[in-house]
C-alpha positions in Angstrom: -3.7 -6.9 -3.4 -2.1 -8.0 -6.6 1.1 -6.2 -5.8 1.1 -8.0 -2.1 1.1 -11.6 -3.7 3.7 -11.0 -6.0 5.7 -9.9 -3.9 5.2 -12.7 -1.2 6.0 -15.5 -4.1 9.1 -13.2 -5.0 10.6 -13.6 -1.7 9.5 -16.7 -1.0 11.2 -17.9 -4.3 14.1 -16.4 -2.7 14.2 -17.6 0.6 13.5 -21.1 -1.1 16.5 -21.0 -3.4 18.5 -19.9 -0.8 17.4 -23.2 1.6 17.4 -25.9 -1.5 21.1 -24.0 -2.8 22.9 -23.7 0.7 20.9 -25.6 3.1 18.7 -28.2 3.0 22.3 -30.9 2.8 23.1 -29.7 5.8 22.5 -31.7 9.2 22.0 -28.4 10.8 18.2 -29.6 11.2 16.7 -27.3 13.8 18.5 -24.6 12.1 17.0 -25.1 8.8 13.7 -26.0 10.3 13.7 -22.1 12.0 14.4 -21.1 8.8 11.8 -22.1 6.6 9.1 -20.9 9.3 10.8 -17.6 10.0 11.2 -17.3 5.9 7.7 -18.0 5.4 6.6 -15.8 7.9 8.8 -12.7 6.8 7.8 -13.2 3.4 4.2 -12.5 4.7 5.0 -9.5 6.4 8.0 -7.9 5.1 5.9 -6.3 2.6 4.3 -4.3 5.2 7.2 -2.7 6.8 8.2 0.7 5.7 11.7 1.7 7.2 12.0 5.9 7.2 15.9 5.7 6.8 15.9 3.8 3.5 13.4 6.1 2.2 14.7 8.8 -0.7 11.8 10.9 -0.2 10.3 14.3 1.3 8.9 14.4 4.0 5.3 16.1 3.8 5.8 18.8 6.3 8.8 20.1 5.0 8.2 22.3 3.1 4.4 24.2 4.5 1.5 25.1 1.8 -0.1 28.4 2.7 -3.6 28.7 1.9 -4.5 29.3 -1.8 -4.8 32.9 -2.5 -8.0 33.2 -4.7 -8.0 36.5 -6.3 -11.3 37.5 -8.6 -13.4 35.1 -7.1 -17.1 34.8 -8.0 -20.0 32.6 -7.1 -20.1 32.6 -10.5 -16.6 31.8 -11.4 -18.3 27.9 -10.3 -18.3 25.7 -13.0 -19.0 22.5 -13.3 -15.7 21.5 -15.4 -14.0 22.8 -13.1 -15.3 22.0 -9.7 -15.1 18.3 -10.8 -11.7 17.4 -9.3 -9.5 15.1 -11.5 -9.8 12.5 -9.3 -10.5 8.4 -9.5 -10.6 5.3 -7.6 -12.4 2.8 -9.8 -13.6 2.0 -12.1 -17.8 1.4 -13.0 -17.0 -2.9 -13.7 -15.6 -5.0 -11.0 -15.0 -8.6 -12.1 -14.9 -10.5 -9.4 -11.5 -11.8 -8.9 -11.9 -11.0 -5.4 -14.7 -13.7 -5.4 -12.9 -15.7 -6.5 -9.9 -15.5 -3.8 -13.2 -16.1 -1.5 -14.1 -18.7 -3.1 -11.0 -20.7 -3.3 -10.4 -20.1 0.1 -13.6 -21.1 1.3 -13.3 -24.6 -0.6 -9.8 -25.1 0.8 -11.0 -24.2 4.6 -13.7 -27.1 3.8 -11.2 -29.3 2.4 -9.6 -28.5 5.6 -12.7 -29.4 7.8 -13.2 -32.5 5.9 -9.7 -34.2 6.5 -9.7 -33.1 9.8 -12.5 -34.6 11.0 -11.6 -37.7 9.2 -8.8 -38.2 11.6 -10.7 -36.7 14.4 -13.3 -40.0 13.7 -10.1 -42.1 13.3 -8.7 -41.1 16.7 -12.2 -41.6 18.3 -13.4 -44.8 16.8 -10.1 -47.2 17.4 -8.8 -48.0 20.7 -6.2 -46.2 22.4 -3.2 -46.3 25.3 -1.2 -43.8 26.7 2.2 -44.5 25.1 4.6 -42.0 27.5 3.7 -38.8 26.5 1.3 -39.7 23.4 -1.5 -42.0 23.0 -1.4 -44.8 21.1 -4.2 -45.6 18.4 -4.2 -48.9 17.3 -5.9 -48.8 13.5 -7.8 -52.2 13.0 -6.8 -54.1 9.7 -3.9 -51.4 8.9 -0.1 -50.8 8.3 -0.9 -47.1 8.5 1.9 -45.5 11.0 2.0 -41.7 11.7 1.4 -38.9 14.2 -0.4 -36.2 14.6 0.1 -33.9 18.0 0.1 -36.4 20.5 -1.9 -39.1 19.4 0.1 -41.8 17.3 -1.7 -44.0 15.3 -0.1 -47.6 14.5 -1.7 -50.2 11.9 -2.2 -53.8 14.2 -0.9 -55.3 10.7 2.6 -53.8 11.1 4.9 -56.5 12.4 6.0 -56.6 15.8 9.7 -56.0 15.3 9.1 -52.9 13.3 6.9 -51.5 16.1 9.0 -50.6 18.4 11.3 -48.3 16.1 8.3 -47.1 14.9 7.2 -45.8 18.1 10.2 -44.4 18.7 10.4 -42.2 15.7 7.1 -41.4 16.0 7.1 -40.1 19.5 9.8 -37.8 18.7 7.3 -36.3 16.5 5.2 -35.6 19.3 7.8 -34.4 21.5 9.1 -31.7 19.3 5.5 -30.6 18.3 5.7 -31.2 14.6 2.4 -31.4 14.1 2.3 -27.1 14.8 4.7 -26.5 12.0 2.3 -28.4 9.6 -1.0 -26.9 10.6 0.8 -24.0 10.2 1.4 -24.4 6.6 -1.9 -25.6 6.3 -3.3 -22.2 7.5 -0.8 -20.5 5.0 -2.5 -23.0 2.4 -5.9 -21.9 3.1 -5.4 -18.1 2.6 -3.0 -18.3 -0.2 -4.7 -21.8 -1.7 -3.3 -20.6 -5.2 0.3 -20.2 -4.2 2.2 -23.2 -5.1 5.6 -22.3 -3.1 3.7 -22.5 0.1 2.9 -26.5 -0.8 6.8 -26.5 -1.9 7.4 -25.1 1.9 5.2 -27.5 3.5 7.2 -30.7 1.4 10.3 -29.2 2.7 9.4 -29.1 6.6 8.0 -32.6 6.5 11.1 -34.2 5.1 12.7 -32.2 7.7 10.6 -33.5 10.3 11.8 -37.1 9.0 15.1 -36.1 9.0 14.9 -34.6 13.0 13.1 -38.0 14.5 15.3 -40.0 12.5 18.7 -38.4 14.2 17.0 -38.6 17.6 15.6 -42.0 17.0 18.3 -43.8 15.7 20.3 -42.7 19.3 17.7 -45.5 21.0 18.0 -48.5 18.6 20.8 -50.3 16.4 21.3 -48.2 12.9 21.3 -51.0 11.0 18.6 -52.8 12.3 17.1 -48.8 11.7 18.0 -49.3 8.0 16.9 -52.0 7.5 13.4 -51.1 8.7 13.2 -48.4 5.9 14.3 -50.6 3.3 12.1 -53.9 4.1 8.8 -51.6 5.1 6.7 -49.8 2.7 3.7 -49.0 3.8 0.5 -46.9 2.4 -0.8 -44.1 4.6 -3.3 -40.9 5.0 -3.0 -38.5 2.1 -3.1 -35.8 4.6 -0.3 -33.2 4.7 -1.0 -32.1 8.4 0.2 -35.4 10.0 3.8 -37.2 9.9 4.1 -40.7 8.2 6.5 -43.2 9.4 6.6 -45.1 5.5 6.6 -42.9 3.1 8.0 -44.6 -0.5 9.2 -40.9 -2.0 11.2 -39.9 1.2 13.4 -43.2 2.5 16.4 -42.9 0.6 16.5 -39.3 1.3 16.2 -40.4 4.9 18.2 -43.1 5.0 20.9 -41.0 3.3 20.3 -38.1 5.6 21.2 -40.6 8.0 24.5 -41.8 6.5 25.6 -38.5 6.5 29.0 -37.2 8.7 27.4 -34.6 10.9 27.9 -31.0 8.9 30.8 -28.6 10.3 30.2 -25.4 12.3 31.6 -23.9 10.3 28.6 -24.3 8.0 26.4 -22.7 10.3 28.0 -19.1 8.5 25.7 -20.1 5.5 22.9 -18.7 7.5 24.0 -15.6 7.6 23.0 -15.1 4.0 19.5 -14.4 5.4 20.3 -11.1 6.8 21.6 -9.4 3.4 18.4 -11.1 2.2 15.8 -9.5 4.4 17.7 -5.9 4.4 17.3 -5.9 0.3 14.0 -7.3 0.8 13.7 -4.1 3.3 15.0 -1.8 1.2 13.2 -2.7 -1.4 9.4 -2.8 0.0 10.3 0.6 2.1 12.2 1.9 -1.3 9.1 1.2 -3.9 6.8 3.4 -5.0 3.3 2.5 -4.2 0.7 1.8 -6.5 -2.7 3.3 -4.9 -5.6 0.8 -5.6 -8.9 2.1 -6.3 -11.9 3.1 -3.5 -13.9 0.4 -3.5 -17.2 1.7 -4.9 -20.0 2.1 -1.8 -22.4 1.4 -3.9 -23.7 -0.3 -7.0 -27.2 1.9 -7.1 -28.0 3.8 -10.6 -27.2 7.4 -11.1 -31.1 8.5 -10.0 -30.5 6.3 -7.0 -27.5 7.4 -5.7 -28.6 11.4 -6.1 -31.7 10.6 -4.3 -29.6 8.6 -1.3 -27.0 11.7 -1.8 -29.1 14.2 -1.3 -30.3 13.0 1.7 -27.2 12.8 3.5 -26.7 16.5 2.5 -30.1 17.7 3.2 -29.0 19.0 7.0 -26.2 21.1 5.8 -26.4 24.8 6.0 -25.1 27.1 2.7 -22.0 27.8 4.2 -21.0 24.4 4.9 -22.1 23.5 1.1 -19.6 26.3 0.0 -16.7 24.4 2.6 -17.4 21.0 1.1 -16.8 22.1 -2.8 -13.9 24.0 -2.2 -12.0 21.3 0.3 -9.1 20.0 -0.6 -10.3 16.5 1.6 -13.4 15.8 0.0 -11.1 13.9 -2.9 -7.9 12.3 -3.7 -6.5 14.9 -6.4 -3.8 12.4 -7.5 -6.0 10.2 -10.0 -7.6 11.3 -12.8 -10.9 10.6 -13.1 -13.6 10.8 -9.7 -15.7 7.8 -8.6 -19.9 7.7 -9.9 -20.6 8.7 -6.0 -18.1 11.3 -5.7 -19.0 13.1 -9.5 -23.0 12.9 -8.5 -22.1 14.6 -5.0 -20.1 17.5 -6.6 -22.7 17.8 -9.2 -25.7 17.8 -6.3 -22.9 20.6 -4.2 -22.4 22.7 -7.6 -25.9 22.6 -7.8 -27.0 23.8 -4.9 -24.7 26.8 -5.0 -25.8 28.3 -8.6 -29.6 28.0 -7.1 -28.0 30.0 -3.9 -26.5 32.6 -6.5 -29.6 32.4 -8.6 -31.8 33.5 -5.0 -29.2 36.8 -5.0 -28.9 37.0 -8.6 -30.3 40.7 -9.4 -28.8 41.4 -12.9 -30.9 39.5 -15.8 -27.4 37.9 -17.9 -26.1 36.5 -14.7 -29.9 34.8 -13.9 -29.9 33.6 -17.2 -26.1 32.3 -17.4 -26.9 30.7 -13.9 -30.3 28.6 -14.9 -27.9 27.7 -18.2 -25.9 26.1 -15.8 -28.5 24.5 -13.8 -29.9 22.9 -16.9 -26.4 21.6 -18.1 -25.8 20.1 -14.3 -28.7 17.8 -14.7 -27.9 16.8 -18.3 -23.7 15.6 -17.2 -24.5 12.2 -16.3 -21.5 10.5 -15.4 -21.1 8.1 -18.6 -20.7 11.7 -20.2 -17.9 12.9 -18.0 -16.3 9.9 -18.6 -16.4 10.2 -22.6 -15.4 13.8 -21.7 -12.1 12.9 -19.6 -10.8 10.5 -22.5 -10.2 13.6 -24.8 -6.7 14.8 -24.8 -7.8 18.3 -24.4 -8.9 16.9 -20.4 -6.0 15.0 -20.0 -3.8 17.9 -20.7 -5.8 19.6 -18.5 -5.4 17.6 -15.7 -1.7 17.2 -16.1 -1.5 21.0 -16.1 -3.4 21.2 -12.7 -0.9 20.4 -10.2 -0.6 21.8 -7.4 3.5 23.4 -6.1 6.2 20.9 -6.9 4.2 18.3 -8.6 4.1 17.1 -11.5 1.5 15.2 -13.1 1.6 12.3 -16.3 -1.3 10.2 -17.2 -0.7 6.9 -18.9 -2.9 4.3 -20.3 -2.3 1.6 -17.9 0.4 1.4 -14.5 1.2 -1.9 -15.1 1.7 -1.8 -19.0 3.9 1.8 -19.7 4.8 2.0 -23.1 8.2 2.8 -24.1 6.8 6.3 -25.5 5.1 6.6 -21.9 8.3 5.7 -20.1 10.3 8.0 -21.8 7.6 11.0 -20.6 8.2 9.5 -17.2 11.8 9.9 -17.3 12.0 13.3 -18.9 9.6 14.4 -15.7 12.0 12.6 -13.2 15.6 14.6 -14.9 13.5 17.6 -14.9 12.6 17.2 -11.0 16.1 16.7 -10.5 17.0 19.9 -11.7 14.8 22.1 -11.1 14.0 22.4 -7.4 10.9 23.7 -7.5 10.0 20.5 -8.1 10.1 17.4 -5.8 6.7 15.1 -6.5 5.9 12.6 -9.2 2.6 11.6 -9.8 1.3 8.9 -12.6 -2.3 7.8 -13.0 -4.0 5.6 -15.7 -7.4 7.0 -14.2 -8.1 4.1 -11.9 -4.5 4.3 -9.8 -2.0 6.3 -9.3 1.4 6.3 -8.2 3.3 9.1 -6.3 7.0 9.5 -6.4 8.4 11.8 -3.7 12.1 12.9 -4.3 14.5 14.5 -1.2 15.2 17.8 -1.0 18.1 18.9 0.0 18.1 22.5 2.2 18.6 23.2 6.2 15.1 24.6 6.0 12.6 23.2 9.2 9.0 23.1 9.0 6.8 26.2 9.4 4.1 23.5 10.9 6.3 22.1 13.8 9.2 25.1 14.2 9.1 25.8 18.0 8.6 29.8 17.1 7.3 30.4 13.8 8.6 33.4 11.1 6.6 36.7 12.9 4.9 39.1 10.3 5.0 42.4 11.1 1.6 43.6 12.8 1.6 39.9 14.2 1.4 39.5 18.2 4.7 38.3 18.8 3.3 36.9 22.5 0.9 34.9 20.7 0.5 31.4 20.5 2.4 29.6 17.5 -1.0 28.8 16.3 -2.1 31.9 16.6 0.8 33.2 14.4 0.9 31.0 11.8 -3.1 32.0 11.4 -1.7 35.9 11.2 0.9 34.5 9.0 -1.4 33.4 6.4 -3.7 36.1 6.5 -1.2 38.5 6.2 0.1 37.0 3.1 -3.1 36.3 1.6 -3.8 40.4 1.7 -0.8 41.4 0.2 -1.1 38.9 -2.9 -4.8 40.1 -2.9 -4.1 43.6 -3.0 -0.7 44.0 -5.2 -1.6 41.2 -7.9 -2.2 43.0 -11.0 -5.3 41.4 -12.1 -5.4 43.7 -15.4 -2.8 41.2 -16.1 -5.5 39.5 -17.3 -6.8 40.9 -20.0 -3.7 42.1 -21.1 -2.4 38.8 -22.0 -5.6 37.9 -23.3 -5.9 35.4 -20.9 -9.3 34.0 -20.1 -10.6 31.3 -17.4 -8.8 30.2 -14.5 -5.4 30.6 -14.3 -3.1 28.4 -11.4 0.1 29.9 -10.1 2.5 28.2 -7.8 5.4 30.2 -6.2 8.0 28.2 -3.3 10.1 30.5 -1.3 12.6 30.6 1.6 12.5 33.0 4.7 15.9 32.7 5.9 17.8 33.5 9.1 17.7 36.8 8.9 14.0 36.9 7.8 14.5 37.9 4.4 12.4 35.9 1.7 15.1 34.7 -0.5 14.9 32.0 -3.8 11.1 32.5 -4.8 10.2 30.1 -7.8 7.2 30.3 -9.6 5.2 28.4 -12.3 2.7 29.4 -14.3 0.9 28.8 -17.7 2.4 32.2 -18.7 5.7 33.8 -18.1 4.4 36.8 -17.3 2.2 35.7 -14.9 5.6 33.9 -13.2 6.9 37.1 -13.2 4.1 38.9 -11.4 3.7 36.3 -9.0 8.1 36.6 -8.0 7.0 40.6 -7.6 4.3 40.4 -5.5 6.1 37.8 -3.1 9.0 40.2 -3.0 6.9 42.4 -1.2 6.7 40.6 1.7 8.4 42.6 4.3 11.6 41.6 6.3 10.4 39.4 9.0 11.2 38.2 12.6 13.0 35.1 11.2 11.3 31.5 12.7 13.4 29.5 15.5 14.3 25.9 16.5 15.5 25.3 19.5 16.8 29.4 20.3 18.6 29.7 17.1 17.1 31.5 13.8 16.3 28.9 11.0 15.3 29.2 7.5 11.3 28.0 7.2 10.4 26.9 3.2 6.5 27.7 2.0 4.4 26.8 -0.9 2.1 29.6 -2.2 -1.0 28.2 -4.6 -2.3 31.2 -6.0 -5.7 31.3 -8.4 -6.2 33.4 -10.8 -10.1 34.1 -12.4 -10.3 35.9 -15.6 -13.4 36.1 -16.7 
């Protein structure tokens, strides 16, 4: 929300500078009033519009992730470090700032109410005469004159020479509907009560309104005698921003100079096309930016006993297998923060316990039954204050950078909207190495409670194994299958050769203990072949097993788009458990 409102005032700033700099001399009125309610309106919602073409990004099915290969899985590999995904959205304190947004614009919708009816009373209790197209409201023991939609109201004290050019001006008001651009404002005052450049935008259109029934007025009646009107009358009026005065002390030499004026050239009228570079940088950048994700709002505010007792509930009716789905889905979190939500750590907890006490119901031998009530006990003991005051050692915030998934690279920082030159510098040695390594192609930054992700283009000729119209065929694969179908053989038949050729003695030849994440990329090209394999890994040797193994694949039918062989990119998670 934060970022929205800065980045209304920021281009309302603009469009504003660009009006007082360029425009507002100008006799172009019904040009410049266009252009401050188009400006105020794009402002609003040019934040919200994301353009594709400007975009220097990925897209997401580009490049397909096969299903993580899990090799040396146990029920008991399930731990409740790692189960926990790195993963926040808010934090445990809300101040209410939203409140108070609420709050102010609840008083200024009242404020609102209050003058309105006021007027409303005004209109109702005074006498009035259809004037033309308006009604006229005679105010009793006044010099008030102003208008608001059709109803003109007209102080019985003004003198009766003035009255006439009064009326006048005043019924152009009503004829070109002023009264809509002001409530208009006013609407834009009541949700954004705190912005002062919407009050600036609202000063602006109301001189222009003088300005408008001025130049049509003065067409009916003697200019001098016009002039002299402004200059002899000056009247008090409504404080009420909604309605147009006829006296106003502020605004008559501005009017009466306005008036004076030789009409501006049309040539001029070019100075308006400064708003179309405007709104295309404005474009570029809001489609262009990287997005700050805001925190889940927290569903509830019950205790930690509460919440497992409401939690448990909602997971009562789900069978064993489903349990196993839930804890090892990839949709159940978003992996890009650091930290997870109260709710979401006391549902993995309640899921991770529920499959040790499945394990423990098979458990025969009497080290696993005792490892496994171990773990029961320390489940109900990790209260969520303690994974917190877990997650700010370095030792979990290493580990979390580590734990990114094919292409991605993780950095957390103390706070999104504060980076510290020692933080930026991280930040930039992450973007050069993206940039030259291909492998890689996602940035993501969290300070635990947000994140931001940076997607950076690739540049290959490869088309996506999720929408290619035939897919890559494996041999032993129905080739008259469905695509569907195929990509499911696909998988599987990559999953089985990992599972099988993966030297998982690797393991305890490298002394390596725990679980151990390898990502490999490769290409299938034209002819089938898989070609450029990449791989990561917290060992080299492990890299190196993981290139072998994908070398194994055979030589496949190669995928097609539109009748002609194409090369098809893929993403390979594998997990290694060493116990």
């Amino acid at each position: 929300m934060l970022h929205y409102i800065l980045q209304t005032v920021v281009f309302q700033l603009l469009f504003l500078l660009i009006y007082d700099g360029f425009l507002k001399k100008e006799t172009f009125f019904n040009h410049n009033r266009f252009y401050l309610l188009a400006s105020a309106l794009l402002s609003i919602v040019l934040p919200f519009i994301k353009i594709d073409s400007f975009k220097a990004i990925i897209p997401k099915e580009y490049i397909y992730t096969l299903p993580e290969v899990v090799l040396g899985k146990t029920v008991n590999n399930i731990n409740t470090e790692d189960a926990i995904v790195n993963t926040i959205n808010t934090s445990s304190f809300y101040f209410s700032w939203g409140y108070l947004l609420y709050l102010g614009c609840a008083i200024a919708l009242v404020l609102f109410v209050i003058k309105f009816y006021k007027l409303m009373a005004m209109a109702y209790k005074n006498p009035k005469v259809k004037f033309e197209t308006a009604f006229l409201i005679e105010l009793v023991n006044s010099k008030q004159a102003f208008s608001f939609f059709n109803y003109i109201f007209l102080g019985k004290d003004i003198n009766t020479e003035d009255r006439q050019s009064i009326l006048v001006h005043e019924l152009q008001h009503v004829k070109e509907k002023h009264s809509l651009d002001l409530l208009f404002f006013e609407v834009l005052k009541i949700v954004f009560w705190f912005n002062p450049l919407i009050y600036m935008y609202q000063k602006r259109m109301s001189n222009l309104h003088e300005f408008i029934a001025d130049s049509k007025a003065v067409k009916s009646s003697c200019k001098v005698n016009y002039y002299q009107n402004l200059l002899s009358q000056v009247f008090d009026t409504q404080k009420v921003s909604f309605i147009n005065p006829f006296f106003k002390q502020s605004l008559i030499k501005k009017r009466i100079n306005m008036l004076s004026k030789s009409k501006s050239k049309q040539i001029h009228l070019a100075k308006y096309l400064l708003l179309f570079p405007m709104v295309i940088g404005m474009l570029f950048y809001t489609s262009c930016e990287t997005q700050i994700e805001t925190p889940r709002e927290e569903t509830s505010q019950l205790t930690e006993q509460e919440l497992q007792e409401k939690l448990k509930k909602e997971l009562k009716g789900l069978s064993d297998e489903q349990a196993m789905k839930i804890i090892m889905s990839d949709d159940m979190f978003n992996r890009n923060n650091y930290l997870c939500t109260k709710e979401e750590y006391i549902k993995m907890m309640i899921i991770i316990e529920r499959i040790n006490k499945i394990a423990l119901e098979t458990a025969t031998e009497e080290n696993l039954i005792n490892s496994l009530n171990n773990k029961l006990k320390s489940i109900k003991e990790n209260t969520y204050e303690n994974y917190l005051l877990r997650k700010e050692k370095q030792e979990s915030i290493d580990k979390w950078q580590n734990s990114a998934s094919g292409g991605v690279i993780k950095l957390h920082v103390k706070d999104l909207d504060n980076i510290t030159t020692e933080e930026q510098k991280l930040i930039d040695s992450q973007v050069e190495q993206i940039r030259n390594d291909v492998f890689y192609h996602t940035q993501i930054i969290s300070d635990g409670l947000r994140h931001k992700r940076i997607e950076f283009k690739v540049q290959n000729e490869s088309i996506s194994f999720a929408s290619i119209d035939e897919v890559p065929v494996f041999p032993g694969c129905d080739t008259s299958d469905s695509n569907d179908n195929q990509r499911k053989c696909f998988s599987d038949k990559i999953s089985k050769l990992v599972a099988k050729n993966f030297n998982l003695d690797l393991g305890k030849t490298l002394g390596l203990s725990g679980k151990q994440r390898i990502y490999t990329r490769f290409l299938i090209n034209k002819e089938g072949n898989v070609v450029d394999i990449k791989a990561r890994a917290p060992h080299p040797e492990l890299e190196k097993e993981a290139k072998r193994v994908v070398q194994l694949i055979p030589q496949l039918q190669p995928g097609k788009q539109e009748g002609k062989p194409v090369s098809v990119a893929f993403d390979l998670p594998i997990t290694f458990n060493i116990k």
